[in-house]
FIFIPA-265239 format. One line per 2 residues: their letters; for each residue x, y, z of N, C-alpha, C. Coordinates in steps of 0.02 Angstrom, whole numbers. Atoms other than C-alpha are relative to their C-alpha. Layout:
N
A) X,Y,Z,X,Y,Z,X,Y,Z ~ ...
END
This chain:
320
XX) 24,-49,-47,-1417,-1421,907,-74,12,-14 ~ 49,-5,-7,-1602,-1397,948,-27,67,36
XX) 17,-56,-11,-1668,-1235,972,-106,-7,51 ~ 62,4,-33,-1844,-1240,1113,-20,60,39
XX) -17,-52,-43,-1924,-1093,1135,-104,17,-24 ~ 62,-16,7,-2118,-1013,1143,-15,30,-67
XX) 5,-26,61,-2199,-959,988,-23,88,17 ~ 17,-64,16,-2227,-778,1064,61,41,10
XX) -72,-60,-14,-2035,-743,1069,1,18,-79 ~ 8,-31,53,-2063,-639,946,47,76,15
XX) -27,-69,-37,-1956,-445,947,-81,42,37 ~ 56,-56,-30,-2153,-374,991,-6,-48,71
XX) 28,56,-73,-2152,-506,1146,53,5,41 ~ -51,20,-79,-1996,-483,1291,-40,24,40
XX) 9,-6,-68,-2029,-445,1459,-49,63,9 ~ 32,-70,-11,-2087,-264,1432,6,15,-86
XX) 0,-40,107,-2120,-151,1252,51,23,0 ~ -39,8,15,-1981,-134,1176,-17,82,-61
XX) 25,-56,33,-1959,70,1119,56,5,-29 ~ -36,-22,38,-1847,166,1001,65,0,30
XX) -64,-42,-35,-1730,208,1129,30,-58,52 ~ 1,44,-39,-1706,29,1207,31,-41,-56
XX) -23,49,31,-1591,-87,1124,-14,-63,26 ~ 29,81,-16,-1618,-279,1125,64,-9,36
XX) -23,59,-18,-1526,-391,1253,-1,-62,27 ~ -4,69,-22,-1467,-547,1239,59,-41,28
XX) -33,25,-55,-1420,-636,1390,24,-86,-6 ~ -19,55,38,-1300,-781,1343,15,-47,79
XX) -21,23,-79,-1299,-911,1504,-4,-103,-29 ~ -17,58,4,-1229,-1090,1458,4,-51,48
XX) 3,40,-30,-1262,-1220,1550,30,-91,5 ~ -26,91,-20,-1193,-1407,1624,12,-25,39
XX) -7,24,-62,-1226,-1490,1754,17,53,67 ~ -3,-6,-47,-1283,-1389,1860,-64,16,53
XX) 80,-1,-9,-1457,-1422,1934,-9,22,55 ~ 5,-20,-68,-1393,-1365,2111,-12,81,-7
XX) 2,-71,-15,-1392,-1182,2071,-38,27,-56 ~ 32,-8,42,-1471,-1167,1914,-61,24,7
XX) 55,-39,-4,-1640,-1099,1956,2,78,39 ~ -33,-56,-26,-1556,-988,2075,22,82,-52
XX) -25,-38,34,-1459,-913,1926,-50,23,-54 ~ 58,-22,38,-1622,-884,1818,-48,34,21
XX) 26,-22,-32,-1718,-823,1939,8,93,3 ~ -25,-78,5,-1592,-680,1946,-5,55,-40
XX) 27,-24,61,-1612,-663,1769,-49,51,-24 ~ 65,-11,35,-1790,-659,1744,-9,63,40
XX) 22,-48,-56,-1797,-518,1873,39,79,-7 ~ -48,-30,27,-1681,-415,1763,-37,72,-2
XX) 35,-67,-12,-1753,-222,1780,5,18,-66 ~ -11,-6,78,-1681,-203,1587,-47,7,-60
XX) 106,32,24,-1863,-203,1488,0,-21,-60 ~ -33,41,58,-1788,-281,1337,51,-43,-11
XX) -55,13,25,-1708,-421,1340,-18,-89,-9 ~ -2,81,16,-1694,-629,1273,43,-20,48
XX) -20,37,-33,-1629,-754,1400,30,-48,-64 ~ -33,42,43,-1514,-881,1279,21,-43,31
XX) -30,66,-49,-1487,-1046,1385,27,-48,-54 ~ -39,32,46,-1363,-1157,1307,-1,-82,51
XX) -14,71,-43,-1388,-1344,1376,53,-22,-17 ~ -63,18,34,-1205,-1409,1350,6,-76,5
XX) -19,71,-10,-1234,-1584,1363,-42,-20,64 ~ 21,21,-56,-1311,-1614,1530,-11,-61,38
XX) 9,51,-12,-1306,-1765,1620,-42,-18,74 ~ 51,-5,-54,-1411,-1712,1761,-76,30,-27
XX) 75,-22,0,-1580,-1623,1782,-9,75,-25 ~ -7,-79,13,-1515,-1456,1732,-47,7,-73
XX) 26,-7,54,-1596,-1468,1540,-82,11,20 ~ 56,-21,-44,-1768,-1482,1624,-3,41,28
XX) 30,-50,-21,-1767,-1371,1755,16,78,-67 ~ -11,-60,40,-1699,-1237,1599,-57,-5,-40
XX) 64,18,58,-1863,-1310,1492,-42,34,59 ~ 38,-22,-19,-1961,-1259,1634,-17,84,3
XX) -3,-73,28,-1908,-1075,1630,-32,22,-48 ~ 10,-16,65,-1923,-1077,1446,-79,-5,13
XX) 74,26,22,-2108,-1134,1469,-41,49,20 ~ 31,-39,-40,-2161,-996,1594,42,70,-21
XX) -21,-62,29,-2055,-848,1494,17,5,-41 ~ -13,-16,77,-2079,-799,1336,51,24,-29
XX) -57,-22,26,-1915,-723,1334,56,-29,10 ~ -56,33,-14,-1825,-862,1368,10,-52,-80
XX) -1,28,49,-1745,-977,1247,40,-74,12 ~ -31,58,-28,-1683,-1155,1260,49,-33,-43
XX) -23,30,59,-1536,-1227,1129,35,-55,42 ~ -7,56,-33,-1477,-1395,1154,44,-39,-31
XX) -53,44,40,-1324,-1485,1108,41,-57,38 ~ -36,41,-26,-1193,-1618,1145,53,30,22
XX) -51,-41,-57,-1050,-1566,1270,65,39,-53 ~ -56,0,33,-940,-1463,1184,66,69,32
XX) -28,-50,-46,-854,-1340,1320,-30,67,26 ~ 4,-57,-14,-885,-1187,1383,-1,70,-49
XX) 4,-64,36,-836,-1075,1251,-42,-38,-62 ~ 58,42,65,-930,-1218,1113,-60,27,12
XX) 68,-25,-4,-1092,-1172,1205,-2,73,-12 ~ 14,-56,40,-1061,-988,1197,-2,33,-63
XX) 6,2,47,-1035,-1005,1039,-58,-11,-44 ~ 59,37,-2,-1188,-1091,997,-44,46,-1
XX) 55,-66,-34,-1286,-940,1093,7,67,-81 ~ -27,-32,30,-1176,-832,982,-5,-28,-97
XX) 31,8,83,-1229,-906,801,-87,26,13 ~ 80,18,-9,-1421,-925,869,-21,78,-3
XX) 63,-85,-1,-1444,-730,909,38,38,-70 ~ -6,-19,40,-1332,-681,752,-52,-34,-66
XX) 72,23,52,-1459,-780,647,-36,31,-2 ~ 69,-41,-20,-1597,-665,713,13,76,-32
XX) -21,-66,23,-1494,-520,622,-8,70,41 ~ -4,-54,-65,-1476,-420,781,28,69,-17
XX) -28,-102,19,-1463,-207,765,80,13,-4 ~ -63,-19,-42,-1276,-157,789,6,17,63
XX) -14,-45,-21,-1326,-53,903,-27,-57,82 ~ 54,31,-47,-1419,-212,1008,69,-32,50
XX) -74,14,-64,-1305,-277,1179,1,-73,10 ~ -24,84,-19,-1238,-467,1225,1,5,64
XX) -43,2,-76,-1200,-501,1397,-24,-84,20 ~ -1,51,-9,-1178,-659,1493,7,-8,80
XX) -37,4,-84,-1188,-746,1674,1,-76,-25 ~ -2,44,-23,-1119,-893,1713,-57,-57,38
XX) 58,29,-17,-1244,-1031,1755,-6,-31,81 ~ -11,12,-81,-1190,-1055,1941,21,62,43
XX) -20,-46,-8,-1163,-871,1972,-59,22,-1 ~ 83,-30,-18,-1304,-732,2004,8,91,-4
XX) -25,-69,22,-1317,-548,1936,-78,49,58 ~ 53,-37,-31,-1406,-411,2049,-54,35,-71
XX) 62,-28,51,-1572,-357,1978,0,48,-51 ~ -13,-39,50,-1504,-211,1886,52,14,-36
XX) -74,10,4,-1356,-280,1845,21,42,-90 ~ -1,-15,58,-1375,-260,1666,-50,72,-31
XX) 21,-48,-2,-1488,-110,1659,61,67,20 ~ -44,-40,-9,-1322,-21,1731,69,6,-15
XX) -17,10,41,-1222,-86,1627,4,39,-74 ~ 16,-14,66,-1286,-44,1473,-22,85,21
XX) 2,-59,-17,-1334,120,1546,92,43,-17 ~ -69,-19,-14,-1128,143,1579,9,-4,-84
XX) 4,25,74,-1109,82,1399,-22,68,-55 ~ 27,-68,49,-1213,247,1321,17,48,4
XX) -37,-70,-18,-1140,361,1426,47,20,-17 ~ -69,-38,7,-989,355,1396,28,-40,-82
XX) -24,16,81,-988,299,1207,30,-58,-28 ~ -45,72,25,-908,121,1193,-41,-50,-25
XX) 45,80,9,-945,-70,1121,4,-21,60 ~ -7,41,-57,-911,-121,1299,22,25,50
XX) 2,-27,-66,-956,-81,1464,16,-59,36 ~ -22,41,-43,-874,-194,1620,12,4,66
XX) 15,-14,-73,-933,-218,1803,95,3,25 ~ -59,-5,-36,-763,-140,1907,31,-66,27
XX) 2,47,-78,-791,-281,2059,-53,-62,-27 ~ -2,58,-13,-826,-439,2075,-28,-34,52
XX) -7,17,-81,-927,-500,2236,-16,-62,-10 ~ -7,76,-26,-874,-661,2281,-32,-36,61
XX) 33,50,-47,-966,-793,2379,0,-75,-1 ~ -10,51,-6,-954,-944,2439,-55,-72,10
XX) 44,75,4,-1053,-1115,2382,-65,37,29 ~ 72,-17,1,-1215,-1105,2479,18,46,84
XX) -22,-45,-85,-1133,-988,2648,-21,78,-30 ~ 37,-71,-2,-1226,-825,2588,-45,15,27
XX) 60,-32,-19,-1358,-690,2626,-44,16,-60 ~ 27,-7,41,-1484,-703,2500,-25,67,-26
XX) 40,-89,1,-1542,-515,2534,54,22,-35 ~ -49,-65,44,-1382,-458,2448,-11,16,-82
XX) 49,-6,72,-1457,-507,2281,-34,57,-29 ~ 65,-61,36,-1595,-364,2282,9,53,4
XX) -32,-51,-6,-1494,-236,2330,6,37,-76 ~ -27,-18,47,-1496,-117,2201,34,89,-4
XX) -15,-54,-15,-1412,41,2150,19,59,-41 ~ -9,-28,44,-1395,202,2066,26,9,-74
XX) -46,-10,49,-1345,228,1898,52,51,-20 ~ -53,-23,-30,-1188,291,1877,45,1,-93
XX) -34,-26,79,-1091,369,1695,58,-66,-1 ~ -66,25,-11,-924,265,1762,46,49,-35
XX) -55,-58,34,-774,311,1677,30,-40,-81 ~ -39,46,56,-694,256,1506,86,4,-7
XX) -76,6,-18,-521,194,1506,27,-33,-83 ~ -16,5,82,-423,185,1332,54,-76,4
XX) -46,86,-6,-342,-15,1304,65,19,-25 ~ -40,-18,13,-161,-3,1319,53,-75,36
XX) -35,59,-16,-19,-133,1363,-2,-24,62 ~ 10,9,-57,-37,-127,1533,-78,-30,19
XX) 66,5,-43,-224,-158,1559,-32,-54,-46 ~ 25,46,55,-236,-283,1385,-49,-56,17
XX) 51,46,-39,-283,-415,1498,-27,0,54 ~ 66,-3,-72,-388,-351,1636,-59,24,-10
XX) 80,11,1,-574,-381,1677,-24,-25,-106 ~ 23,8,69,-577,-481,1525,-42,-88,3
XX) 71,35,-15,-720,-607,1590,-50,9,-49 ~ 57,-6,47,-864,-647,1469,-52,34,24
XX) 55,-19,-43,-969,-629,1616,-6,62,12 ~ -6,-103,-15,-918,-454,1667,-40,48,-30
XX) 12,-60,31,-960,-372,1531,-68,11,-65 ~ 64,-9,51,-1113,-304,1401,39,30,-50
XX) -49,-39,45,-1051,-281,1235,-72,32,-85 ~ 26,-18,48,-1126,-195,1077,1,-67,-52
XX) -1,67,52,-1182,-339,949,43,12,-80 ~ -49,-37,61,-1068,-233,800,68,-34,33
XX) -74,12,-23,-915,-301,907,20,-66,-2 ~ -11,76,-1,-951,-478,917,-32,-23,-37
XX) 39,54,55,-1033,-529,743,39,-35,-26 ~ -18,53,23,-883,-597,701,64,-26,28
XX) -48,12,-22,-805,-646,842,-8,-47,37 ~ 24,28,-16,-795,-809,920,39,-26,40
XX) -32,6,-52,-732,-903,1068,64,-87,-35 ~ -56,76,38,-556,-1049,1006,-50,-42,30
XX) 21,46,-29,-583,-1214,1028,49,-46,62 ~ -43,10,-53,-504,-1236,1191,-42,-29,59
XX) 30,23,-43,-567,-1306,1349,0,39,73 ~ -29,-26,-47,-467,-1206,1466,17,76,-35
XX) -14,-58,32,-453,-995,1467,-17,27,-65 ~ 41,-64,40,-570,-954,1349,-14,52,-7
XX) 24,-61,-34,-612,-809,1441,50,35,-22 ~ -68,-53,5,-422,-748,1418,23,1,-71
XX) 6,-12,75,-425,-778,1227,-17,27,-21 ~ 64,-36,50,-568,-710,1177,24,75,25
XX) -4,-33,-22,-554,-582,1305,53,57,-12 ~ -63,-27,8,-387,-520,1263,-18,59,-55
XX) 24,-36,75,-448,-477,1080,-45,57,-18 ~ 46,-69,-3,-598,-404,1121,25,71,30
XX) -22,-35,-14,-512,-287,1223,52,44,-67 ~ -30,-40,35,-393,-236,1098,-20,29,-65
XX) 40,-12,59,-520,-223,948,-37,58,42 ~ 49,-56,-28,-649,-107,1057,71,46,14
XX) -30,-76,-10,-503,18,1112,-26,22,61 ~ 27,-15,-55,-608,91,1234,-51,-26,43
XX) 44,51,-24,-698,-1,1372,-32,59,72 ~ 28,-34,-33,-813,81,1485,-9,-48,83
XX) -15,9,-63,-788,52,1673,-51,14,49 ~ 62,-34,-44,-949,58,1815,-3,-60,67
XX) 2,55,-40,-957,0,1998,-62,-7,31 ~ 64,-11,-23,-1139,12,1999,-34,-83,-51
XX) 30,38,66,-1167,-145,1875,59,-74,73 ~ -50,59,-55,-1133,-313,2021,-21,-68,-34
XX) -14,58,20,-1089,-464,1967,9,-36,55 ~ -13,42,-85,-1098,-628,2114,16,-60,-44
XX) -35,87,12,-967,-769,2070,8,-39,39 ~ -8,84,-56,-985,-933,2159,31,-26,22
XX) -46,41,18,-845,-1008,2216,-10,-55,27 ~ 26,63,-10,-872,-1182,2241,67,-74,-21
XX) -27,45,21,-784,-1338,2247,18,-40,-62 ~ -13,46,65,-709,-1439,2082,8,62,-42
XX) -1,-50,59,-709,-1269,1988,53,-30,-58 ~ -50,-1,43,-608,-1281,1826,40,14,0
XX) -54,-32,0,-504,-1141,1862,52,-34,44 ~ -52,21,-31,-421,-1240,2010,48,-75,-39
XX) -21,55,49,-371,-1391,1894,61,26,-22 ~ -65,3,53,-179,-1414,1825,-5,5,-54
XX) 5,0,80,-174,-1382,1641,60,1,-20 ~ -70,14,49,-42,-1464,1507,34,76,-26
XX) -13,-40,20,54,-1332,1450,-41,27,-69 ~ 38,-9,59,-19,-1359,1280,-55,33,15
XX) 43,-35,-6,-168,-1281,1345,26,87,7 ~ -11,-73,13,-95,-1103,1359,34,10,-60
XX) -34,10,80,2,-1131,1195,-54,27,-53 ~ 72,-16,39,-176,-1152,1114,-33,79,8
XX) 23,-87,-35,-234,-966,1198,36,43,-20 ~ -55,-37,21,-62,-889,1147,-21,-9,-75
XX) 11,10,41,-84,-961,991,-56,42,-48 ~ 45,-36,4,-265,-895,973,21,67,-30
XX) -27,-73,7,-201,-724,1008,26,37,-41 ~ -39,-27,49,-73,-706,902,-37,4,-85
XX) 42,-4,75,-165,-759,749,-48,64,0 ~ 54,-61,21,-311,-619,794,57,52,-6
XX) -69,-54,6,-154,-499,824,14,-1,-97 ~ -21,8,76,-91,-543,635,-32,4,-34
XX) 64,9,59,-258,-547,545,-20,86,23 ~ 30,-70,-22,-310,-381,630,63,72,16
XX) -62,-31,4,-144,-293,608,6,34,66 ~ 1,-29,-54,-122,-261,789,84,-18,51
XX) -65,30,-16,41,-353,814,73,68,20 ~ -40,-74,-4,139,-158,816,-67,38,56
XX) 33,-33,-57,9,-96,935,-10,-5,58 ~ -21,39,-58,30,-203,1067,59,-29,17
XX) -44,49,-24,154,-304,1151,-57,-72,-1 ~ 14,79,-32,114,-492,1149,7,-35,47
XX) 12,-1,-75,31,-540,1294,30,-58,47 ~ -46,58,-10,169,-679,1342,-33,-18,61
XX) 0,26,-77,105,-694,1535,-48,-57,-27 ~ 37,26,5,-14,-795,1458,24,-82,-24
XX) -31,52,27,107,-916,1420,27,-40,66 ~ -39,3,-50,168,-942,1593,-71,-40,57
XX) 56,14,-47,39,-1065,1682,-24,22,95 ~ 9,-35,-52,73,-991,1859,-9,34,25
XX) -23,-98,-17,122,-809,1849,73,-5,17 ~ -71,-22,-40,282,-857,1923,66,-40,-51
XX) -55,36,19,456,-938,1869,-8,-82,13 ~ -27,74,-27,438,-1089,1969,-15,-54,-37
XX) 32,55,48,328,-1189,1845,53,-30,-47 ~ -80,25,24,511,-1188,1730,46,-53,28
XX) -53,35,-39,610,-1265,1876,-51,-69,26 ~ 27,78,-51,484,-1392,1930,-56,-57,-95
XX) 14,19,78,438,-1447,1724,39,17,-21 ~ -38,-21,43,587,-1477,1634,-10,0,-66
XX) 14,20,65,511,-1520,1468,-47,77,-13 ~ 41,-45,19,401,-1360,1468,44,50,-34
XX) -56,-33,34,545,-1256,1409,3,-16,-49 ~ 17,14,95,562,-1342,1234,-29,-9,-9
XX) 59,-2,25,395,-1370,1226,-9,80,-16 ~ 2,-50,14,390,-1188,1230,44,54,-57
XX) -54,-22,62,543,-1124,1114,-33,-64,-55 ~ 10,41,55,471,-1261,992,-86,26,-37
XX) 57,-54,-2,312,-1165,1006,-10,61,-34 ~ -12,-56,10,363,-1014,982,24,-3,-90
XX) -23,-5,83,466,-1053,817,-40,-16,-41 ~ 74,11,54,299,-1142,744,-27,59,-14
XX) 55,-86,17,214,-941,740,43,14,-57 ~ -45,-35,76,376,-896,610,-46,86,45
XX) 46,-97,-38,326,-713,750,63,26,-29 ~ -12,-33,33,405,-587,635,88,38,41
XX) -63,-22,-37,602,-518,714,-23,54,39 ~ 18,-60,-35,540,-355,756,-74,10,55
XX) 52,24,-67,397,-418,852,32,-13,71 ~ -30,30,-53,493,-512,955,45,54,33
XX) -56,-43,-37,629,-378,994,-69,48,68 ~ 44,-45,-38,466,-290,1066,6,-26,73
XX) 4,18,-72,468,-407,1210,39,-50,6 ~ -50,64,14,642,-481,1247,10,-34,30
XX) 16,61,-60,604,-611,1397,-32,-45,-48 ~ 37,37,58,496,-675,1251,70,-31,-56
XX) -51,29,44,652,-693,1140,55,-38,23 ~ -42,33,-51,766,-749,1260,-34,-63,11
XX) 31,64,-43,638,-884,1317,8,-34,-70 ~ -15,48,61,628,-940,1140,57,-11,-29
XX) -91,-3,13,833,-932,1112,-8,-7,-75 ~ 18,1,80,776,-889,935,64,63,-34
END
């Protein structure tokens, strides 16, 4: 990995002076292949109202033009930063981002956040954010909504729209809500929450790994529908792709281990849907081998009796 970046990113050099009362952020945006929207999504960036903060571009391999046009950024903003590696997923590059600004021995008190590199954050996206974030006392504040758009069929003016700041509300993590709005992108987190926390090595549902944990380590997550997030949706996405079972195995897997290391396994229920590639039943009846792949699964954890009684569709499925 190759780190390319100006010699005046210095902490006295972002965007604006950087005061007592202004924590540092750094904006983690991984990139691959994607040279069609990619300036688009930096653009949004650099235009960030926030007056402190590092850009962290993660080239993941690139086999297009995307590494360039992200060198050109870097060249024309001192607060950008360029690291550069060989393809190693989605959550590899955030990872990557995620050693590079813990190297820099970042405050506790300093914020993360992330967009997607084909996606596009309104101008004060993160300014109201992190606003929501102080108000109401948490490691992690998380845009409500979601505005969705499609490939290149938008109105560019919705971008600049911006809009009050706003306390939100804080909502306490409980079994029901374990896994919602648990997007990397969504959310700004305190750098005390994620120094030592990092994304599996999975390819697929990173987002719902990591995400899961963080949620149940922070406790309280701060809620604001003044902080807009614009996801792309676009042809070939990842998310529409079939995945082996083994791929949610690996995510379950994940889970449970942070659950067991972080004694949280009695505080929660184990988040089984995550085991279930559809949401529904039918995936059972139309894959007969996923069934003992799954009870064979399950008995590799050795998950403790009284765990399991917690959630007995879970014990039943594993006929343990």
């Amino acid at each position: 990995m190759t780190a390319q970046k100006s010699d005046a990113l210095s902490p006295s050099a972002p965007s604006a002076p950087n005061t007592p009362n202004t924590p540092k952020l750094f904006i983690i945006i991984p990139i691959y292949n994607v040279e069609k929207y990619l300036a688009e999504c930096l653009d949004s960036v650099k235009m960030q109202t926030y007056p402190n903060f590092e850009a962290v571009l993660v080239d993941d391999g690139s086999k297009d033009n995307s590494a360039q046009i992200a060198q050109k950024y870097v060249d024309a903003n001192p607060n950008f930063t360029l690291l550069r590696q060989e393809n190693k997923g989605l959550g590899g590059a955030r990872n990557t981002a995620l050693d590079y600004i813990f190297s820099k021995h970042p405050s506790p008190t300093d914020c993360i956040g992330s967009v997607d590199s084909d996606d596009l954050v309104a101008r004060d996206y993160f300014a109201n954010l992190i606003y929501c974030l102080e108000s109401q006392g948490t490691l992690v504040a998380k845009a409500r909504d979601m505005k969705l758009f499609y490939d290149d069929d938008y109105d560019k003016k919705m971008f600049d729209v911006t809009l009050p700041k706003r306390k939100g509300i804080k909502r306490r993590t409980n079994e029901k809500n374990l896994s919602s709005k648990i997007e990397f992108w969504r959310s700004v987190y305190r750098a005390s929450l994620l120094e030592h926390l990092r994304f599996p090595p999975v390819r697929f549902a990173e987002d719902v790994a990591l995400g899961i944990c963080i949620n149940a380590l922070a406790k309280d997550i701060a809620l604001t529908k003044s902080a807009r997030y614009f996801y792309r949706q676009r042809a070939g996405s990842l998310t529409k792709t079939t995945q082996q079972p083994q791929e949610f195995f690996n995510v379950f897997g994940f889970i449970y281990k942070f659950f067991l290391e972080n004694d949280l396994l009695y505080t929660y229920k184990l988040p089984i849907d995550t085991l279930n590639p559809r949401g529904t039943h039918s995936y059972l009846a139309e894959n007969e081998d996923y069934l003992p792949a799954l009870q064979n699964f399950i008995r590799s954890l050795d998950i403790a009796p009284d765990v399991l009684e917690k959630k007995c569709i879970f014990k039943t499925s594993a006929r343990i």
